[in-house]
C-alpha positions as CSV (number, residue, x, y, z in Angstrom):
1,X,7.4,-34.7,19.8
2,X,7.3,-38.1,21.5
3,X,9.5,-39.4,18.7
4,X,12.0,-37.0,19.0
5,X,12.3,-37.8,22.5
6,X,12.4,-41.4,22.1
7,X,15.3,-41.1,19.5
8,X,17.1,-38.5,21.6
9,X,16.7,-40.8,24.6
10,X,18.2,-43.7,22.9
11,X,21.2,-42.2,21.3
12,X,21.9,-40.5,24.8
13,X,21.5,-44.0,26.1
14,X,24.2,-45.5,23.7
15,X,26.9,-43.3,24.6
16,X,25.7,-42.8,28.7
17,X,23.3,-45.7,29.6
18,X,20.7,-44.0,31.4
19,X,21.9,-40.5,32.6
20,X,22.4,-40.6,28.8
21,X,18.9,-41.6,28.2
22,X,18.1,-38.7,30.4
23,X,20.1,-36.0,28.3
24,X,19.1,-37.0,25.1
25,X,15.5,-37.3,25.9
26,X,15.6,-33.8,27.1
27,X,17.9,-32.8,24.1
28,X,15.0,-34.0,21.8
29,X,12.5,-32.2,23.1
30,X,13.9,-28.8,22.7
31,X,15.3,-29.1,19.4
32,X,11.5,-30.5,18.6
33,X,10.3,-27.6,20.3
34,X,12.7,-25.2,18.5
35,X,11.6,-26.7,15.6
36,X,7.8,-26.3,15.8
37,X,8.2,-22.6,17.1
38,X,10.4,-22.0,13.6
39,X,7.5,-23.7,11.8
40,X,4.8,-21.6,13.4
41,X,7.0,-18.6,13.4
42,X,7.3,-19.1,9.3
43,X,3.7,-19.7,8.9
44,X,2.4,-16.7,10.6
45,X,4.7,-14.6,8.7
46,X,3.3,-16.1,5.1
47,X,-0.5,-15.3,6.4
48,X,0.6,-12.1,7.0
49,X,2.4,-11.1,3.7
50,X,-0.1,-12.9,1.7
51,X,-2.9,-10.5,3.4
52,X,-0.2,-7.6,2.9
53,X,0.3,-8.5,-0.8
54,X,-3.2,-9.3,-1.2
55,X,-4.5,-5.3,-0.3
56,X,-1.3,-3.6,-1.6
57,X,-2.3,-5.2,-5.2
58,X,-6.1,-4.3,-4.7
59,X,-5.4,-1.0,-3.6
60,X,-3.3,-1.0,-6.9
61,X,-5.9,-2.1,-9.1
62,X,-8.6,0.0,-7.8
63,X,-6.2,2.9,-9.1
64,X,-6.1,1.6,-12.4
65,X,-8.9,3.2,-13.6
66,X,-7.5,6.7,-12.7
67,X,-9.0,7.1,-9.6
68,X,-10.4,5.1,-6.5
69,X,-14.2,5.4,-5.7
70,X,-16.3,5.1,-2.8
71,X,-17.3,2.1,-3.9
72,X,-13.7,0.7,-4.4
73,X,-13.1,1.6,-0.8
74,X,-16.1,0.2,0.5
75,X,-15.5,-3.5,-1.3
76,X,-11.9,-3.2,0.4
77,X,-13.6,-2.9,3.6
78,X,-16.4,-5.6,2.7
79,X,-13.3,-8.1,2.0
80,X,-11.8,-6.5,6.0
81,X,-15.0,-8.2,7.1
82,X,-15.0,-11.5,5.0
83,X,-11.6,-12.4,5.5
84,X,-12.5,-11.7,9.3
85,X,-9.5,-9.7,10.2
86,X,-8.7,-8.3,13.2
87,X,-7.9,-4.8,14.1
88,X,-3.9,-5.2,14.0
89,X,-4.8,-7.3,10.4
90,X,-7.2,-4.5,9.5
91,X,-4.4,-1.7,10.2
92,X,-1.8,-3.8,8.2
93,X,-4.1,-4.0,5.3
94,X,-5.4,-0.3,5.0
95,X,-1.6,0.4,5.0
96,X,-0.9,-2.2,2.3
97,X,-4.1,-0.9,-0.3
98,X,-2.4,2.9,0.6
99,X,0.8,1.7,-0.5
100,X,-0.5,0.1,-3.3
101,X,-2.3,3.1,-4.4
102,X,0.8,5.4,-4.7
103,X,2.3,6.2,-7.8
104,X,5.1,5.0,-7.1
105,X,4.2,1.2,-6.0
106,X,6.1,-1.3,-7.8
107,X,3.5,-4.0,-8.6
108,X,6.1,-5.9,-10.4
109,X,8.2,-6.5,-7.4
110,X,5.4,-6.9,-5.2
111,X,3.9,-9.9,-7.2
112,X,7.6,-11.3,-7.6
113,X,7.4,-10.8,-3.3
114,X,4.5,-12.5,-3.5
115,X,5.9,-15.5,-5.9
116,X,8.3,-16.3,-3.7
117,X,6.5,-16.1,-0.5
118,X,4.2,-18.6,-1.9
119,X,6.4,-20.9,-3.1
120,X,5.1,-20.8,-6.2
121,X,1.8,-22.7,-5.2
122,X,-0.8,-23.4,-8.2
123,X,-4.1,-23.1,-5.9
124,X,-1.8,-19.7,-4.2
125,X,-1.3,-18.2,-7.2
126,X,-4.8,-18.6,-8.1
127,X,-6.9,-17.6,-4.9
128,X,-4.3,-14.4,-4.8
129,X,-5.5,-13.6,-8.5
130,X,-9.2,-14.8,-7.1
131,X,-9.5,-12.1,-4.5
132,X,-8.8,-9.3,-7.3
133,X,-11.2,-10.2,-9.4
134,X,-14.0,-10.4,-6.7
135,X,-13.1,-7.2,-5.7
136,X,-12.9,-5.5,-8.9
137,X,-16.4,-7.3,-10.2
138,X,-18.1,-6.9,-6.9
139,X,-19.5,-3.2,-8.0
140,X,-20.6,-5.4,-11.5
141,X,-18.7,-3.0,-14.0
142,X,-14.6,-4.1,-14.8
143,X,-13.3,-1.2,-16.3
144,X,-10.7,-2.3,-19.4
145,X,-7.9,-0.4,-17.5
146,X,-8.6,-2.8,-14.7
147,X,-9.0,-5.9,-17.1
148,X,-5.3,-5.5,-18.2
149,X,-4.0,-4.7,-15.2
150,X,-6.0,-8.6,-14.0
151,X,-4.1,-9.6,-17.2
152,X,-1.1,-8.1,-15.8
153,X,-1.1,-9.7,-12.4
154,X,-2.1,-12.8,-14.0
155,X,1.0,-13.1,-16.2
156,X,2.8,-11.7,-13.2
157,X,2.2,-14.0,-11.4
158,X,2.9,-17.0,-14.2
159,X,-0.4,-17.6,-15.1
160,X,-2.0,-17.6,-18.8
161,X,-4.7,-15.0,-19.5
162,X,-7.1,-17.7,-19.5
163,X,-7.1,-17.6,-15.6
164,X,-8.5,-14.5,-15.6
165,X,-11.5,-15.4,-18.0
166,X,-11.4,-18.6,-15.7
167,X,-12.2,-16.8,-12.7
168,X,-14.8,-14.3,-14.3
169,X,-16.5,-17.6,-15.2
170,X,-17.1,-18.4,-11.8
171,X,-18.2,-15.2,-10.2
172,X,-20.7,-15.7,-13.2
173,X,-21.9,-18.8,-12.4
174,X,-22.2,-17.5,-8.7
175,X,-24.1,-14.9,-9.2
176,X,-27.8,-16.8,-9.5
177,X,-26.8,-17.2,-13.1
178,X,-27.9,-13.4,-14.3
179,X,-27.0,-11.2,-16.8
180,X,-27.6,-7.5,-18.4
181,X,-31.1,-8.4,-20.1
182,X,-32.3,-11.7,-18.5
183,X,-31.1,-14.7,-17.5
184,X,-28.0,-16.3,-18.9
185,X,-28.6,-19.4,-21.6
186,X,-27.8,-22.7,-20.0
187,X,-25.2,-23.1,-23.0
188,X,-23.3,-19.6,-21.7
189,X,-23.9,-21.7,-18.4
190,X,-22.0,-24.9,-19.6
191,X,-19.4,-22.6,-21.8
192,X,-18.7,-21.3,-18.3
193,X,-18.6,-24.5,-16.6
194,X,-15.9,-25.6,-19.0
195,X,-13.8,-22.3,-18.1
196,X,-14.1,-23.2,-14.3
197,X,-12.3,-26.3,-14.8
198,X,-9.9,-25.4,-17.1
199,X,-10.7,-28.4,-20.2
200,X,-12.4,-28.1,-23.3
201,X,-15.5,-29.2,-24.4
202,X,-14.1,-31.9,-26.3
203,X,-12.2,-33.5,-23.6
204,X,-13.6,-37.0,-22.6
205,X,-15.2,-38.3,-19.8
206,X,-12.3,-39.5,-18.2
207,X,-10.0,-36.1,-18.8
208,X,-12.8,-34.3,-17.4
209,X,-13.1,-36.1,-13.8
210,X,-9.3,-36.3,-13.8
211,X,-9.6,-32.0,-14.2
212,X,-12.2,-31.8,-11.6
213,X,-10.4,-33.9,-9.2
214,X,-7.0,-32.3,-9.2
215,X,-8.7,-28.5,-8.8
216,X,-10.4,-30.3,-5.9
217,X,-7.8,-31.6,-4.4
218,X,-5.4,-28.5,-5.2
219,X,-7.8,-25.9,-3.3
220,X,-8.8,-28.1,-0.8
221,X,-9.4,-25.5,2.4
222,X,-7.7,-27.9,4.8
223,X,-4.4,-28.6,2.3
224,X,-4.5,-24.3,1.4
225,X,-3.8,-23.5,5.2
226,X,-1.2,-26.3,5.9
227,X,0.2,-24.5,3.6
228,X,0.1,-21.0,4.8
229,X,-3.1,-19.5,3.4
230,X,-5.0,-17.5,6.8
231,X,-7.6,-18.8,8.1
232,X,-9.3,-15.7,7.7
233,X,-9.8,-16.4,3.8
234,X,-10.8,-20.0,4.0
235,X,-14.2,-19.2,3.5
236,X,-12.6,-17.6,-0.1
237,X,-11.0,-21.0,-0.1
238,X,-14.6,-23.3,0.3
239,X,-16.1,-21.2,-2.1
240,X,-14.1,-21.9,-5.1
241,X,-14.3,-25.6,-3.9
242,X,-18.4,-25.2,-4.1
243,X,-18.2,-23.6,-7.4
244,X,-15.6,-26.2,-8.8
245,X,-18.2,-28.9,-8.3
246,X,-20.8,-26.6,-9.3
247,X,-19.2,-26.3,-13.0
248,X,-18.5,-29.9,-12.6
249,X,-22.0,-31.0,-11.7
250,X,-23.3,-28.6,-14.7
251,X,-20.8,-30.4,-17.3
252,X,-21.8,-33.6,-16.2
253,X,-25.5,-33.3,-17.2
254,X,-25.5,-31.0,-20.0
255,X,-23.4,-34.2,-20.8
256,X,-26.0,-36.4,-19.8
257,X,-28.6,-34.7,-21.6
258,X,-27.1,-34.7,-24.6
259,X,-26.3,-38.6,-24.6
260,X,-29.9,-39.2,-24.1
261,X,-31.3,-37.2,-26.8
């Protein structure tokens, strides 16, 4: 703001001395201020469709199956209370998970909505596809109607399949590392680990930190809601920052372990 007022003040003040000065000055700081009203204006109305979007596609997916249960509805109010919406946010996305429930919704166009509202954004993309997953596994049974329509959204949205097994990874390693008849293996652990971050086992060293660091540093909370993501899902956001490092931390020494055997 002081810039703009500084530049506006001295361009006044070449053409008008210091009346000029004067003008310009003023002239700086409401285009600045125009500008900064436009920027918030266009950042509130991302949050919103992304929370829109988000609940129209859940509502959507919980259909998949045939029918939407209890239990559906009650992990779409679960995710009203984690994302911390208020009551207008509430209202808008009960409407949206309606919408998205009806025959007739086009999920097509609303992911290609959603695509463009987002620019495009990798870490976007990926907390959108994120929030469907956790709230299709949150009653711990994915029905395979529901695993192609995460497919679906997945290649909707640009992404290759292996996002979705990606993402299952994590809520796997998230969930005290348990599974139907005991405790999972620490090598399903480090399979899974390798999943989260995207690499192969046989990457190196090197390839593997360089992996790590760029999914840090692409769903970094602070970096998601310069870019529009609501505050309301940053928690979401820290999350999958915790369980990045996690699958890094578990790579590193099952790596370890084996170099010293």
């Amino acid at each position: 703001m002081l810039f703009a007022i500084i530049i506006g003040g001295l361009i006044g003040y070449a053409f008008g001395k210091f009346p000029g000065f004067l003008v310009g000055a003023a002239l700086g700081a409401f285009l600045m201020n125009r500008l900064k009203q436009r920027l918030i204006g266009k950042l509130q109305s991302m949050q919103s469709g992304f929370i829109e979007s988000v609940f129209a596609v859940m509502g959507a997916l919980c259909k998949a199956d045939g029918v939407v249960s209890r239990d559906e509805i009650q992990v779409a109010e679960a995710m009203f209370a984690r994302f911390r919406l208020n009551e207008t946010q509430k209202a808008t996305a009960r409407a949206a998970f309606n919408r998205g429930k009806d025959p007739a919704f086009d999920l097509d166009a609303e992911l290609n909505r959603f695509l463009q509202m987002s620019g495009r954004q990798p870490a976007f993309l990926q907390m959108f596809l994120q929030v469907q997953v956790s709230a299709v596994a949150a009653d711990g049974e994915v029905h395979p109607a529901e695993h192609a329509m995460l497919v679906r959204i997945a290649r909707g949205l640009g992404l290759p399949e292996s996002q979705v097994d990606q993402l299952e990874a994590m809520l796997r390693g998230g969930q005290a590392g348990q599974a139907p008849g005991g405790r999972r293996s620490s090598t399903q652990q480090v399979e899974d680990a390798y999943k989260v971050l995207g690499v192969s086992s046989s990457v190196t060293d090197a390839e593997l930190k360089k992996a790590y660091r760029k999914l840090m540093s692409e769903n970094h909370p602070d970096k998601l809601a310069g870019k529009g993501l609501p505050e309301s899902m940053r928690e979401m956001a820290e999350q999958r920052t915790r369980e990045i490092s996690h699958a890094y931390d578990v790579v590193r020494q099952a790596r370890s372990a084996g170099a010293s055997a």
